[in-house]
C-alpha positions as CSV (number, residue, x, y, z in Angstrom):
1,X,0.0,0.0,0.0
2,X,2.5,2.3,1.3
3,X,4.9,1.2,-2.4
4,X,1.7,2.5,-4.4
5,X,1.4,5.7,-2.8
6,X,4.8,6.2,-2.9
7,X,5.0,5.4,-6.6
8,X,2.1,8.0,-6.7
9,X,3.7,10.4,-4.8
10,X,6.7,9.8,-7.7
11,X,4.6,10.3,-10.4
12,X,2.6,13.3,-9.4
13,X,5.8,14.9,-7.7
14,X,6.6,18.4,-8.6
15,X,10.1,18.2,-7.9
16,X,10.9,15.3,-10.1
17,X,9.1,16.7,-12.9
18,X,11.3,19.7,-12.5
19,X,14.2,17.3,-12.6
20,X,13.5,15.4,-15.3
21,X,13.2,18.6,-17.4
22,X,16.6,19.8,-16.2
23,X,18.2,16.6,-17.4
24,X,17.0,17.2,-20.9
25,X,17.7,20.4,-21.3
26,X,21.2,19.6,-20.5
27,X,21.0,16.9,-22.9
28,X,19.9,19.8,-25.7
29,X,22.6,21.6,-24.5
30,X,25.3,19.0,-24.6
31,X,23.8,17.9,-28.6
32,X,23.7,21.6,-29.4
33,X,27.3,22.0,-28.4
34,X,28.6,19.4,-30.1
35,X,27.1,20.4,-32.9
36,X,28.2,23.9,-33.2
37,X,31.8,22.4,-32.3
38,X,31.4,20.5,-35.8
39,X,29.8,23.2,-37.2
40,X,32.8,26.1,-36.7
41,X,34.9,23.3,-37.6
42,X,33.5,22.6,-40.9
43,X,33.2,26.7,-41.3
44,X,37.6,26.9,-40.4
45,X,38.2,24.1,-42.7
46,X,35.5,26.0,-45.8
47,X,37.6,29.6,-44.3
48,X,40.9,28.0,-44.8
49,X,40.6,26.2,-47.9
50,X,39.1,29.6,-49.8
51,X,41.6,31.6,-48.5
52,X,44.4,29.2,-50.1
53,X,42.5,28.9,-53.1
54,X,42.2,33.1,-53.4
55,X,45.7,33.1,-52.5
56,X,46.7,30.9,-55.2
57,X,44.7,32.7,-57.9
58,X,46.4,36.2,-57.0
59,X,49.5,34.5,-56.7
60,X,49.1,33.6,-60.6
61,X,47.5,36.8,-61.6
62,X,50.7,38.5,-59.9
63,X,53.1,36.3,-62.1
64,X,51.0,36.4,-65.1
65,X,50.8,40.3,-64.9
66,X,54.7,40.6,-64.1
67,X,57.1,41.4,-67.2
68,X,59.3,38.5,-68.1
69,X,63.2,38.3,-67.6
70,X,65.9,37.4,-68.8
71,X,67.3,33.5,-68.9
72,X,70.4,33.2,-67.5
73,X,71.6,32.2,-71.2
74,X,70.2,35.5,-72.6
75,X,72.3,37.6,-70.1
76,X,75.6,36.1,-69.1
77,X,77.7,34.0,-70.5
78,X,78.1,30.2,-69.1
79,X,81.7,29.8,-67.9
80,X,82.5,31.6,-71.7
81,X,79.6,29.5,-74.0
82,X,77.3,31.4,-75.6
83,X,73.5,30.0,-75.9
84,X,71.9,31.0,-79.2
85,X,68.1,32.9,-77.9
86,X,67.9,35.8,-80.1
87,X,67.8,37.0,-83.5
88,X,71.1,38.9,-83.3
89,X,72.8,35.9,-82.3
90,X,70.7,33.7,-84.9
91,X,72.3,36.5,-87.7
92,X,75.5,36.0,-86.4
93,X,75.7,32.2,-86.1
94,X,78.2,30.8,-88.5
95,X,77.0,29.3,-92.0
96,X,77.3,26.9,-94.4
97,X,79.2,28.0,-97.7
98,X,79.7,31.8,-95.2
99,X,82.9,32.9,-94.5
100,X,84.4,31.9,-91.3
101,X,84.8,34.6,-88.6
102,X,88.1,35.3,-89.0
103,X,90.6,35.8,-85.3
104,X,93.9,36.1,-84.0
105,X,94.7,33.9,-81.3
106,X,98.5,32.4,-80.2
107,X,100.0,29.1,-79.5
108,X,101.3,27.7,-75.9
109,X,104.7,29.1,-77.9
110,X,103.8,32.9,-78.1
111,X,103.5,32.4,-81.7
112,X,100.7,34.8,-83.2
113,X,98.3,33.0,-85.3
114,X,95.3,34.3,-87.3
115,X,92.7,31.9,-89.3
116,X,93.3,33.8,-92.0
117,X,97.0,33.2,-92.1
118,X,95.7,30.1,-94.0
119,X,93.4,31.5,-96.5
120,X,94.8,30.2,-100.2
121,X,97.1,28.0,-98.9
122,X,95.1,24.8,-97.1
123,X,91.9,23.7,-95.8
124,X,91.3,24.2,-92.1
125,X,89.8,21.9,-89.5
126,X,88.8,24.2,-86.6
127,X,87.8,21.9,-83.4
128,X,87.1,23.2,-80.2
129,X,87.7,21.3,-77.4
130,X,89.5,21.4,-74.1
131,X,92.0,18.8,-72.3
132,X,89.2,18.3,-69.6
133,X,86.4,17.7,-72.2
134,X,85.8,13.4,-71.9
135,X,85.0,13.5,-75.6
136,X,88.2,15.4,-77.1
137,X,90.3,12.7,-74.9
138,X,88.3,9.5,-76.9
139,X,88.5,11.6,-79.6
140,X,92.4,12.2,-79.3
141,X,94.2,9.7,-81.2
142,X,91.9,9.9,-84.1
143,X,92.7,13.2,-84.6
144,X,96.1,12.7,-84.2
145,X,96.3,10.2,-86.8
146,X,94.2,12.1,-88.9
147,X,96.6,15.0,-88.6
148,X,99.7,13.1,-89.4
149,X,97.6,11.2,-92.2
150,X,96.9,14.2,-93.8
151,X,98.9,17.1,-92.4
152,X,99.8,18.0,-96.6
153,X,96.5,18.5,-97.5
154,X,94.8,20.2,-94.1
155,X,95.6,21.7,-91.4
156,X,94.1,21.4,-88.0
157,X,93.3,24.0,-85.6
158,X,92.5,23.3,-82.2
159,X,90.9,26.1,-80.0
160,X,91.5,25.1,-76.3
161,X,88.7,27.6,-74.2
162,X,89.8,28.6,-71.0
163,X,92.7,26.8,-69.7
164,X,95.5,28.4,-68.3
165,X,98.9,28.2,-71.0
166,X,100.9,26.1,-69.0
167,X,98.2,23.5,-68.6
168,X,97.8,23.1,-72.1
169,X,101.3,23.0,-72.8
170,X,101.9,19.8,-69.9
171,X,99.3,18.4,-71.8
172,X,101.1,18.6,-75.4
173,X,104.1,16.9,-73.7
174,X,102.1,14.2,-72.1
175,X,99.9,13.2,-74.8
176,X,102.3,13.5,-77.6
177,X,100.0,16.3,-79.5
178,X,100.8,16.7,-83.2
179,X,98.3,19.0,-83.9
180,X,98.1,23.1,-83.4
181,X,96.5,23.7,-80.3
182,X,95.6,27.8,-79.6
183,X,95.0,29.9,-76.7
184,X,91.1,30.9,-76.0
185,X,91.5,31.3,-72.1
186,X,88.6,34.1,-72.0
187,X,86.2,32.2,-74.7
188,X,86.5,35.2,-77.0
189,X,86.8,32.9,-80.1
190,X,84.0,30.6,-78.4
191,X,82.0,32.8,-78.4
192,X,82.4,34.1,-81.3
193,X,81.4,30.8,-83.0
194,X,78.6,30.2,-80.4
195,X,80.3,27.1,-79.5
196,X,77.4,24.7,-77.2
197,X,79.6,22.0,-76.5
198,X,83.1,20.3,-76.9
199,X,84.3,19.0,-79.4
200,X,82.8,21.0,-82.5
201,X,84.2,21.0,-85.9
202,X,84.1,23.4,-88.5
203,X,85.6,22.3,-92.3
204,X,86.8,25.8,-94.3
205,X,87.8,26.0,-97.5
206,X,90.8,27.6,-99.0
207,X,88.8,30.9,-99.2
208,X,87.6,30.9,-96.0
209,X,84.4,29.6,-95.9
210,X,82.9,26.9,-93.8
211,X,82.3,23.8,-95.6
212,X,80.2,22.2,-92.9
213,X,80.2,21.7,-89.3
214,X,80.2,19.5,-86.7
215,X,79.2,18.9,-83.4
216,X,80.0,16.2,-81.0
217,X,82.5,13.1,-80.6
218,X,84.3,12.5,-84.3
219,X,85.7,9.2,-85.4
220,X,88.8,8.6,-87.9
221,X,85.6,7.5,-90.0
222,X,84.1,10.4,-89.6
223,X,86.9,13.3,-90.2
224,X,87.6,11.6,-93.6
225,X,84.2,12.2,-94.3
226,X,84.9,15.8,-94.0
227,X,87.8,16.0,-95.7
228,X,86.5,14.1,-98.4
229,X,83.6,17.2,-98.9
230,X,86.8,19.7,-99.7
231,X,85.9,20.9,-103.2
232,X,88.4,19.0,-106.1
233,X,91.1,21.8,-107.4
């Protein structure tokens, strides 16, 4: 009896009513919290990822909008190689069946030399190369033979570019070079042929002009080939 009216008492009780609404309001609370925690975290995250996104589109707008500059190539010169990106350089490339820019230059000797010392006498090899160049070293012996084979009917020229006199002149000994070997410690002549890479070869004529040219590694093969394109006398 006493259980029933207290279960009454429960039911009808002001207090617990009071209680109970507390609870869930607290309950609200808790879910509405939570919910406005993922909420401003989702908002951050959108925030964040619009203002990388704006950031990125001025950032291009910036670049697009700034004038462009210079390559390296197009301004200095790369340890004394000159790169060919303009249209001055493009007129002043040397040409096929053109006459070879003529320059003065001097052997590990003191000797003076000029290209054009050899203008009506012989055909000219020109090769640029250098005695740290991996290519000119494989390519050594070939020329070498190549001079000795045909030293009465060509001459060879080879332009070292910028090596020190004395280096180049150890090297002579060592190797047992037979062929002319100039001086081009500050590139003039380098660049004055826009030389790219070592070793390049140039074939001139008696007159002067340039036969064909070149680039890269050359066999024995390959420099009879070029001699063999010397006009017949």
């Amino acid at each position: 009896m006493n259980q029933k009216n207290n279960n009454k008492q429960e039911e009808g009780c002001p207090l617990c009513e009071t209680t109970k609404e507390a609870v869930d309001m607290l309950n609200t609370n808790k879910d509405s919290k939570i919910k406005d925690k993922k909420l401003s975290r989702k908002t951050k995250t959108i925030f964040w990822c619009l203002v990388i996104i704006f950031g990125m589109i001025g950032g291009y707008k910036i670049l697009s909008n700034s004038p462009p500059t210079n390559s390296i190539a197009e301004n200095n010169l790369i340890q004394g190689q000159s790169i060919n990106t303009s249209e001055k350089n493009e007129k002043a490339r040397p040409q096929i069946n053109a006459p070879a820019p003529d320059f003065i230059s001097e052997d590990v000797y003191g000797n003076k030399i000029s290209l054009s010392d050899f203008r009506g006498k012989k055909p000219v090899l020109l090769v640029f190369w250098a005695t740290w160049c991996g290519y000119c070293a494989k390519e050594k012996d070939d020329l070498k033979t190549f001079t000795k084979r045909y030293q009465d009917k060509i001459q060879v020229l080879a332009v070292d570019g910028g090596e020190p006199k004395q280096t180049i002149r150890d090297y002579i000994g060592k190797e047992n070079i037979n062929f002319l070997i100039l001086l081009d410690e500050q590139r003039k002549i380098w660049n004055q042929y826009l030389i790219r890479g070592t070793p390049s070869h140039f074939l001139i004529d008696k007159q002067g002009k340039i036969i064909t040219m070149r680039p890269g590694l050359a066999s024995l093969a390959d420099l009879e080939t070029m001699l063999s394109m010397i006009p017949k006398e």
